[in-house]
N, C-alpha and C positions, 0 to 999 in steps of 0.2 A: 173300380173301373179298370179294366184290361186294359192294358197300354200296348206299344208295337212290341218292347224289349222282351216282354213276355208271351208274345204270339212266335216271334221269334226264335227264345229259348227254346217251347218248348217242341216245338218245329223243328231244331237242332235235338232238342233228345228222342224222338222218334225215328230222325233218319241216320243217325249214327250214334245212338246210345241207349236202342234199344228198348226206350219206353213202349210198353201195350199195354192195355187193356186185356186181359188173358182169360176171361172169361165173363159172357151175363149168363145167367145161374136163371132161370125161371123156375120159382118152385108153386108147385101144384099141388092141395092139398088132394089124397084119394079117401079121406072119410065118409063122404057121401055113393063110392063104389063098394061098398060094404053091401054084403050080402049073401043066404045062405047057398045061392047057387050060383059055381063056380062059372058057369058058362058067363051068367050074368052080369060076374063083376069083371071077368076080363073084355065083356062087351062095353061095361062103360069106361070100367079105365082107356079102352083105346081112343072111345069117343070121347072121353074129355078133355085127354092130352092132347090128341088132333086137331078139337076144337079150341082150348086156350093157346098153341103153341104153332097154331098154323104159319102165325108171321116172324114167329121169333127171328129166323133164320134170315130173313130178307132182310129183316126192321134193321138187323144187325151190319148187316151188310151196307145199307143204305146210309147208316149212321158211321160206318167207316167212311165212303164216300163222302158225305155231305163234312163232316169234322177233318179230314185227313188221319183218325186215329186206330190205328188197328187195333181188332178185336178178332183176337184170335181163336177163340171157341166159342160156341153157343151151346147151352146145357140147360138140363129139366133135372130137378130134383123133384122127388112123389114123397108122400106119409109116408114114414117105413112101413114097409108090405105084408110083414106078420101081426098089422092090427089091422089091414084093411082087409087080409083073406085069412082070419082068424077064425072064421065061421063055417067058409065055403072048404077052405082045403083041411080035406080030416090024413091027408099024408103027405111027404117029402115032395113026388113026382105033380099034386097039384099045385104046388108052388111055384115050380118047374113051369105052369103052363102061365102065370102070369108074369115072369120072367121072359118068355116067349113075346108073348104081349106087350110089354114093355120097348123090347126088343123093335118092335113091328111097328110100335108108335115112330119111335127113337127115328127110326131111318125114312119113317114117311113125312115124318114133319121137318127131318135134315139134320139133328144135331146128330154129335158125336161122341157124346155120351148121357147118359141118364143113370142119377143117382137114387138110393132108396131103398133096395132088395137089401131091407136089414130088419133088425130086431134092437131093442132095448131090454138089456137084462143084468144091469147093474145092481138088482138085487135079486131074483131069479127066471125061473124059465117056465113060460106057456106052454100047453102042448102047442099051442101056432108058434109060437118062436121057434120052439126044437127042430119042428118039422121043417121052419126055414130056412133054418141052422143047415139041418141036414141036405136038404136040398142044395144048396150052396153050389158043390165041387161040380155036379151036373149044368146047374141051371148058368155056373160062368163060362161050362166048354160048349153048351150051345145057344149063345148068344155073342153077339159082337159089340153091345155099345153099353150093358146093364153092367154097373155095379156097386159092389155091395159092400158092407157096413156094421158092423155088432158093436155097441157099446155095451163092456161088460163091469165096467164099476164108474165111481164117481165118490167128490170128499164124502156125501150125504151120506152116503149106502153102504162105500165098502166097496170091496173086489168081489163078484161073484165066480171062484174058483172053479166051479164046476164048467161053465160058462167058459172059462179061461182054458181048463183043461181041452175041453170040449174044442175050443179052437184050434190049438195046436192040429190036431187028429184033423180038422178041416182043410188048415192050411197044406195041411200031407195032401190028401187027397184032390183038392184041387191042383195044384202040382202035377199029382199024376193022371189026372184027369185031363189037363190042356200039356202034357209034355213034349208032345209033338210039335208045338206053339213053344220050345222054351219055357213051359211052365207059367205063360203069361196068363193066366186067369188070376194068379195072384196079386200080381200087378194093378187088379181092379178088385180089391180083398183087402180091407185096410180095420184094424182091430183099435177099438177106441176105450181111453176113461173121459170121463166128464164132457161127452161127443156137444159140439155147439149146434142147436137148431139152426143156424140159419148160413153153415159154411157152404161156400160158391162152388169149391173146389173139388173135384173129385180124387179119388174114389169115395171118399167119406161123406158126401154133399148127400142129404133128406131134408124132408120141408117137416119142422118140426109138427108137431099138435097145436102149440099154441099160435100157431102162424093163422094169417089171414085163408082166405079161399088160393089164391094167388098172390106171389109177391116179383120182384125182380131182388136180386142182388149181382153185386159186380165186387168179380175180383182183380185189382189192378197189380201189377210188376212191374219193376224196374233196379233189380241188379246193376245194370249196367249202368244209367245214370247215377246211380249211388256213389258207382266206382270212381267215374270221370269225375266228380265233384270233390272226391275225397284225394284223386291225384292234384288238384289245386293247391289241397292246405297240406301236403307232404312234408312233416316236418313240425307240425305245431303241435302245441301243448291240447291236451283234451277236450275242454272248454272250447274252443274251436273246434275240433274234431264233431263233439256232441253238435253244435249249433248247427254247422254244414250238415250231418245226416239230418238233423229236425226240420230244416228247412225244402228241403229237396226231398224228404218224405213229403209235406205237407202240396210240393208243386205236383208230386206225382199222384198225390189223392184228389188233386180237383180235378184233375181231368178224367179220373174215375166216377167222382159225383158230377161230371156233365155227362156223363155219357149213360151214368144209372137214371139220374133227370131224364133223358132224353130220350130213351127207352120206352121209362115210365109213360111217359108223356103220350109217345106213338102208338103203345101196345094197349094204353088203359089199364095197366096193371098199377097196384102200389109199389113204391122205391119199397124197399128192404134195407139192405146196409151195402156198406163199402168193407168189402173186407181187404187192408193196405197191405198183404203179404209182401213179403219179395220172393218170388216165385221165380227159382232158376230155370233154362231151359239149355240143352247141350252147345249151345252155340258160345262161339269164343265171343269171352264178352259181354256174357249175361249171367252170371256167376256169385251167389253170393262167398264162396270159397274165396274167389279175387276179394272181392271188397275186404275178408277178413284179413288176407297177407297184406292187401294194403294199407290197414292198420296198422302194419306192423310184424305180422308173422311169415318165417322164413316159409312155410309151408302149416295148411289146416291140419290139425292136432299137434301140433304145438304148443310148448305148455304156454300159456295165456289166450288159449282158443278159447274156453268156455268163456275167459273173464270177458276178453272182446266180443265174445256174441252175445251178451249178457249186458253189454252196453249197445251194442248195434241194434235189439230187438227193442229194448227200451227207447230208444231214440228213434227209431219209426213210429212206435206206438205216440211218443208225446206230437211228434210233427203230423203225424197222419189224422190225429184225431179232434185237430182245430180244424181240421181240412173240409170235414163230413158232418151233416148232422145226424149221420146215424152210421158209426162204427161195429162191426161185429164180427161176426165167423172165427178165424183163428188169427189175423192180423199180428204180424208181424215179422219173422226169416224164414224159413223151407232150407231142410238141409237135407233131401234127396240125393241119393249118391249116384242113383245111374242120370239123374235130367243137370248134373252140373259137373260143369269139366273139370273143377278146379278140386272137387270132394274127386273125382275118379282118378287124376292123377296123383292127389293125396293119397289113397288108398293103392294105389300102383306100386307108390315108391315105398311107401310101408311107413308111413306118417299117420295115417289115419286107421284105426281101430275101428270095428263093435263099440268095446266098450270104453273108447271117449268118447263114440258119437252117441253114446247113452248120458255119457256126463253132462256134453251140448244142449241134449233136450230138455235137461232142469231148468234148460233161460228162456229156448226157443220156441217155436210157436208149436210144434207137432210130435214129430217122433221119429223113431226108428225106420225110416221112409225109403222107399225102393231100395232097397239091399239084396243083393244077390247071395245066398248061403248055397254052400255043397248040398247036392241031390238026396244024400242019406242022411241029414240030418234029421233027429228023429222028435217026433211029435211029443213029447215028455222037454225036449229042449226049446222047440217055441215055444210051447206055452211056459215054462220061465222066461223067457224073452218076453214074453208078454206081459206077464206074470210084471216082471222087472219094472216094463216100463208104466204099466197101468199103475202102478204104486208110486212113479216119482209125480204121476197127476194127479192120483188122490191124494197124498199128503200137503201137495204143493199147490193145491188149486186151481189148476190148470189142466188144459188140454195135451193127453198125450195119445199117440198113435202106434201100432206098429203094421207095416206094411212090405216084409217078408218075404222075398222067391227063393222057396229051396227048390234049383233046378237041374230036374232029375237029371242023372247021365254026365254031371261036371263038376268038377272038385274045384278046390282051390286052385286060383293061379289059373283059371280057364276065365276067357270073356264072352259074356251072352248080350247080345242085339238084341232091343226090345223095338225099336222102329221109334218113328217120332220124336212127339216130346218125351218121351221116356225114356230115353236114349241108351245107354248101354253102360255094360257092369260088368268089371271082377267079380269073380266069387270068392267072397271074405270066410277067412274061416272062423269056426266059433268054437266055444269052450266044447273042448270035449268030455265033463263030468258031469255025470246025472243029478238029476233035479226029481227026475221021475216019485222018489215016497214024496215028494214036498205037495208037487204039483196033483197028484192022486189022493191027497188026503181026505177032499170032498168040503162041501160046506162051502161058507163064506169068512174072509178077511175082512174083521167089522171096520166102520165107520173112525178114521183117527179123533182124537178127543175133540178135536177144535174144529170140527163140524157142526159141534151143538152149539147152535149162534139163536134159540129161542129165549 
């Protein structure tokens, strides 16, 4: 039974600590818009995401009202799109047109983004993958709200290098493709291993295969209460430390699972999961960087960063996951550099790296995420970057990411505005020594031994 202390609290952490609700995630399967002409399936895809997703936007709205809890995005993830127009589009440019389509749903139905324009090729590549591979740099300079997605290994499979290579040369080109934008198409371009069917969050959000027709999922945040709770026990031994983050993850995931309920409930969709990130956003005060100095650290990348977030990611996951009857997506810290203040002024003053925010991502929930690199850095160097991190998730079991802006026209030491919640970035610099024979050798990086679990 809810009592007042707890109507209360959490009424004090939404109006000055920053709890939200940061996303409901509607995902849509597009298996049944499969079909050999192209016209056809982008005619049903529009009609069926207009048709399941017509109330998303209100429902959403209404249930801010009706709770007092904000909910700050409404989003649609689809089937990834190189199995649903694997038939119809025999080139790049047809991809291009259900990307448009997409596009056209997105803004008729009111969210603000839609996830999906991806491919799976963790062990290798379709001619419909390629093609949508290829498509990509186009299909994110003219669209405003699509994006995209490649998961190119996993423990099971291995790194498919080719795949990997293959991105790097994407991530160029889209760059140059939206440059005039800051290079923000990459910004909705996110490279995965072991990608989770059923994440809320974009840019990496798809409605897996083995998902229902429709589902709801919610992704919840709360940096900032994390923070104010751990300014209480300033001072105490760990054991206390862990208990305060386990508890106050677990208050910030029910009010994620009433509000997936209650969705559920309105829209006639099935709940999904609660995925309990802590998801920064540039506002002071919503940081998971803070939360880590409040640990303890004079500043993020400092040495006892990774061990601290490595206990932080863990103690959301124990607290969050009493919370939910159904936990998923990537659940647990976001260490995005340009959506948090506290990695941006790390990276200012020259505390935080590349590569310890690679170190980080061994504990944390994702990856290599909004990062600004110099304009010429060259396609043989992402894809090791990629390369890098796709390998600390297949060994390690885990979800890892990268999500990349080399933006053209600025070097290090230059700051790019991305608007929003995606707020803004130094340009970090990165190794300057090639990888190029590594990354070009072709083939695939097998499967580590401890995948054979038969």
């Amino acid at each position: 039974m809810i009592n007042i202390y707890e109507v209360n609290e959490t009424n004090n952490m939404i109006e000055h600590e920053k709890l939200d609700v940061r996303t409901i995630t509607m995902g849509i399967s597009r298996l049944d818009c499969a079909d050999s002409d192209l016209d056809t399936v982008n005619e049903k895809i529009y009609k069926k995401i207009t048709t399941l997703a017509k109330n998303l936007v209100s429902t959403g709205k209404d249930i801010e009202r009706d709770f007092g809890i904000p909910i700050v995005n409404k989003r649609i993830s689809v089937t990834p799109i190189a199995l649903v127009g694997g038939s119809a589009c025999k080139k790049p440019e047809d991809f291009v047109t259900i990307a448009k389509t997409l596009d056209k749903a997105a803004k008729e139905v009111g969210v603000n983004f839609i996830g999906g324009y991806s491919a799976l090729v963790s062990k290798g590549m379709t001619t419909a993958d390629k093609n949508l591979i290829l498509s990509i740099p186009e299909a994110l300079a003219t669209t405003d709200r699509v994006c995209s997605s490649i998961n190119v290994g996993s423990t099971k499979t291995g790194l498919n290098m080719d795949a990997v290579e293959l991105m790097g040369r994407i991530v160029t080109e889209t760059a140059q493709a939206t440059k005039d934008n800051d290079s923000l198409g990459c910004a909705k371009l996110v490279v995965f291993c072991n990608a989770p069917d059923d994440n809320p969050f974009m840019a990496g959000a798809f409605h897996g295969v083995t998902e229902a027709d429709a589902i709801i999922n919610v992704g919840v945040s709360g940096p900032g209460v994390v923070k104010v709770a751990l300014e209480k026990v300033r001072g105490e031994n760990f054991e206390v430390l862990c208990e305060t983050i386990k508890k106050t993850a677990f208050k910030i995931t029910r009010v994620g699972q009433l509000v997936a309920q209650e969705a559920s409930k309105r829209l006639g969709v099935p709940f999904g999961i609660i995925d309990l990130s802590l998801a920064p956003t540039p506002a002071v005060g919503d940081s998971v960087a803070e939360i880590l100095e409040e640990i303890g650290l004079e500043r993020v990348g400092a040495p006892g960063t990774t061990a601290a977030l490595a206990m932080l990611n863990d103690q959301v996951k124990k607290g969050g996951v009493m919370a939910s009857s159904y936990v998923g997506g990537l659940s647990g810290a976001f260490i995005p550099v340009s959506e948090d203040q506290g990695m941006i002024d790390a990276v200012t003053v020259g505390a935080l790296t590349i590569e310890k925010l690679e170190a980080m991502t061994c504990v944390c929930s994702v990856g290599l995420d909004m990062i600004a690199i110099p304009g010429d850095t060259t396609p043989s160097t992402i894809a090791g970057i990629i390369a890098d991190e796709a390998a600390i998730g297949m060994i390690n079991q885990k979800t890892t990411a990268v999500r990349v802006i080399p933006v053209i026209g600025k070097s290090v030491g230059d700051t790019v505005e991305f608007g929003g919640l995606l707020g803004y970035a130094p340009v970090m610099p990165v190794n300057p020594y090639s990888c190029e024979k590594f990354v070009t050798r072709g083939g695939r990086i097998p499967a580590p031994i401890h995948s054979f679990k038969n």
